[in-house]
C-alpha positions in Angstrom: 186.0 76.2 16.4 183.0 74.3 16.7 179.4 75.6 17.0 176.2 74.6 18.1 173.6 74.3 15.1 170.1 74.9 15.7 168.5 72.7 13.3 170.4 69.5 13.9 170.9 70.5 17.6 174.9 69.1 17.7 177.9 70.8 17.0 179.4 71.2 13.4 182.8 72.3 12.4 183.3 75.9 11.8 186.3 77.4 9.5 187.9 80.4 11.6 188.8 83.8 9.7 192.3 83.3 8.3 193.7 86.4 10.3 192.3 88.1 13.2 191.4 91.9 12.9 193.0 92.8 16.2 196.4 90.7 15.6 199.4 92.0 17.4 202.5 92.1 14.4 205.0 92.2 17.1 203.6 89.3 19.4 203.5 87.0 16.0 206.7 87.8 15.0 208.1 87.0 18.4 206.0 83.5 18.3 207.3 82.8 14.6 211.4 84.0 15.4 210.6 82.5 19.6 208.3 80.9 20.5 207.8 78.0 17.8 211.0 77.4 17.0 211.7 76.9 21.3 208.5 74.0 21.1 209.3 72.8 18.3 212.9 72.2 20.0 211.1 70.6 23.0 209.2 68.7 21.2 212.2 67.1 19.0 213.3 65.9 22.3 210.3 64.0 23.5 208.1 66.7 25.4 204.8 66.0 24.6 203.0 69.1 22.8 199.1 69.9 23.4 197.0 72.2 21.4 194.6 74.5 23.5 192.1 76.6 21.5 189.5 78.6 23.0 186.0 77.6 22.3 182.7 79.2 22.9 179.5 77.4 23.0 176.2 79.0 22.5 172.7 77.6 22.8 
């Protein structure tokens, strides 16, 4: 997650909380036991695998 910075005016690197509070148990057990292991399968075979992550800017 990046961040704007107000005394140097750019953007810096920010470490995200290791767990969210409002994690769903069931929906990350189905992406561990589903969802990964089907991209990771796709991805074996040549699809090509992009990384979206939401980001919020603030000025």
């Amino acid at each position: 997650m990046w961040a704007s910075t107000s005394n140097a005016g750019g953007l810096t690197f920010q470490r995200p909380d290791k767990r969210a509070v409002e994690q769903d148990p069931q929906a990350v057990r189905v992406w561990h036991e589903e969802s990964r292991p089907a991209i990771r399968a796709q991805a074996k075979e040549g699809a090509a695998v992009c990384r979206a992550l939401p980001v919020r800017l603030s000025s």
